[in-house]
N, C-alpha and C positions, 0 to 999 in steps of 0.2 A: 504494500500500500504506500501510496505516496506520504512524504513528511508533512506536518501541521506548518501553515505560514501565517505569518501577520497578517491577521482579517478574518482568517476562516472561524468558521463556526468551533467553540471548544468540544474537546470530542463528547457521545454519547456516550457517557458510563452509568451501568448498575452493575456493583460488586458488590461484594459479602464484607463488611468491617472487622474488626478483630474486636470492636466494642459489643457484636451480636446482632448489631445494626444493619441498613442496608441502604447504602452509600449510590446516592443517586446526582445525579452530575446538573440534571435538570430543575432541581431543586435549589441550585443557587445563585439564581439572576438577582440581580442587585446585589454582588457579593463580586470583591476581587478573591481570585482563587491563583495558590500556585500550585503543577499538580507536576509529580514528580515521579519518571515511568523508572523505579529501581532496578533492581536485577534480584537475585532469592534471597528469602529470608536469613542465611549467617553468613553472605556477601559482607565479607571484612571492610571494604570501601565501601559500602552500603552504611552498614554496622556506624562507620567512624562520620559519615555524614550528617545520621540523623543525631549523634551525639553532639556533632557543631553548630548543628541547628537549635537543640536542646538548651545550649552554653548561649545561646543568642536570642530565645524564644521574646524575652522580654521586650526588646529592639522591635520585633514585627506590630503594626497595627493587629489589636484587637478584632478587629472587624474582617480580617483576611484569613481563608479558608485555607488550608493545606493539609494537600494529599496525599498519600505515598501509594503509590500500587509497587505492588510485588508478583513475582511469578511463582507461586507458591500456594499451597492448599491453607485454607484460611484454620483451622485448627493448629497446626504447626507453626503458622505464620506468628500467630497469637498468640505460642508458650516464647517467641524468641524476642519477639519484640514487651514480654512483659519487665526485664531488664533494664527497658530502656524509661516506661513508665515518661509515652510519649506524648505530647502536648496538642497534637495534632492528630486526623484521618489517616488510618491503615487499611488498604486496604485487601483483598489478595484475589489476582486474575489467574483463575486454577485452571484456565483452558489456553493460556496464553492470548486468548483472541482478542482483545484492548490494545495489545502491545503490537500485535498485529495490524489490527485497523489505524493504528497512528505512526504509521513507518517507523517502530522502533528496529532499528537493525542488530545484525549478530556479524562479527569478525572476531576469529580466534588472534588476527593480526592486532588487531584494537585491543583486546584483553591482555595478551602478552604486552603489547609497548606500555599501558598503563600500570599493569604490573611492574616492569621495569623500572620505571620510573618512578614509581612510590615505595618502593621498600623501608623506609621512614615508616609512614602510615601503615602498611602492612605490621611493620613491628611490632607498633602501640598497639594494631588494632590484635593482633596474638595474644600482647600482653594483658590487654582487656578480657580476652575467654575471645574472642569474634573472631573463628576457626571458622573456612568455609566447610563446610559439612558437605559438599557436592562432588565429586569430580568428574558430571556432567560437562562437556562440551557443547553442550545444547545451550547450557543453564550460565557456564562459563564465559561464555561469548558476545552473553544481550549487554551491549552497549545501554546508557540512561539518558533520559532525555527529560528536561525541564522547561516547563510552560507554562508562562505567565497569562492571566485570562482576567480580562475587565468585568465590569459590573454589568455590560450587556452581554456575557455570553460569547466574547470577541476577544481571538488570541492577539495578545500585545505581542509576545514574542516566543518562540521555543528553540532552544538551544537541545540541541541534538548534538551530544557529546561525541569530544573528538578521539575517547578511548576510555577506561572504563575509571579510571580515576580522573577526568575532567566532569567540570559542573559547571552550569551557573555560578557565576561569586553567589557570596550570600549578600553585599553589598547590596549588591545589585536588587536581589531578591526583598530584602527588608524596604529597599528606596522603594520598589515596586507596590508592598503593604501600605506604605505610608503616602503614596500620593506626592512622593518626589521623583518619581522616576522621569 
């Protein structure tokens, strides 16, 4: 499927939450959303992202929605992420088909150069417990992608990661909350 651009419609999501809820995409016009396509639930660079977020939660507007989908069975999803006692929406795409419909891509070449390049992060995230639990190539490959979505329902922007340890700044993403971007 082709990638999200500046304008289009933010995708249709209903996923399963990890709060037992059921996380609906179209339920939040007049809401800026950031929604964030992860990779599996004890994805080490995963893991240490949603920890930076956590360390920054206060910084974001109140009024901003954020997402996380994961490729992962939402029972599992939700013993790993109870660690993290997240401030935000989990969600989990157990068919893959979200990540699919929004041009999330897979390159083993992408996973390895971000690997490479993060052994730092990788470390910490070890020394934390955030051991990938996979060694799926399937699972190992899904590139992330983050997308900013206005109060009408209209992507501001999505960054489609250029290997599995790049992101969105959160700079970025907090200015976005707050109506400075």
């Amino acid at each position: 499927m082709p990638q999200l651009s500046t304008g289009d419609n933010a995708p249709a999501l209903i996923l399963p939450a990890i709060d037992g809820s059921t996380f609906d995409m179209s339920n939040l016009k007049g809401k800026k959303v950031i929604l964030t396509f992860f990779r599996f639930s004890t994805c080490p660079l995963c893991n240490m992202r949603i920890r930076k977020i956590k360390q920054r939660w206060s910084e974001f507007s109140s009024d901003v929605v954020m997402v996380g989908v994961f490729d992962a069975g939402i029972d599992e999803l939700g013993k790993r992420m109870k660690k993290h006692d997240v401030p935000f929406t989990i969600v989990a795409d157990e068919s893959y088909a979200a990540f699919e419909a929004n041009g999330v891509s897979k390159s083993f070449g992408k996973f390895m150069w971000g690997a490479a390049k993060s052994p730092f992060t990788l470390l910490q995230a070890t020394l934390r417990g955030y051991v990938p639990l996979t060694m799926s190539i399937a699972k190992l490959s899904t590139i992330p992608v983050d997308i900013l979505i206005d109060e009408h329902g209209r992507v501001v922007d999505a960054h489609y990661c250029k290997d599995t340890a790049d992101h969105m700044p959160l700079d970025k993403m907090i200015a976005f909350s707050n109506g400075t971007l």
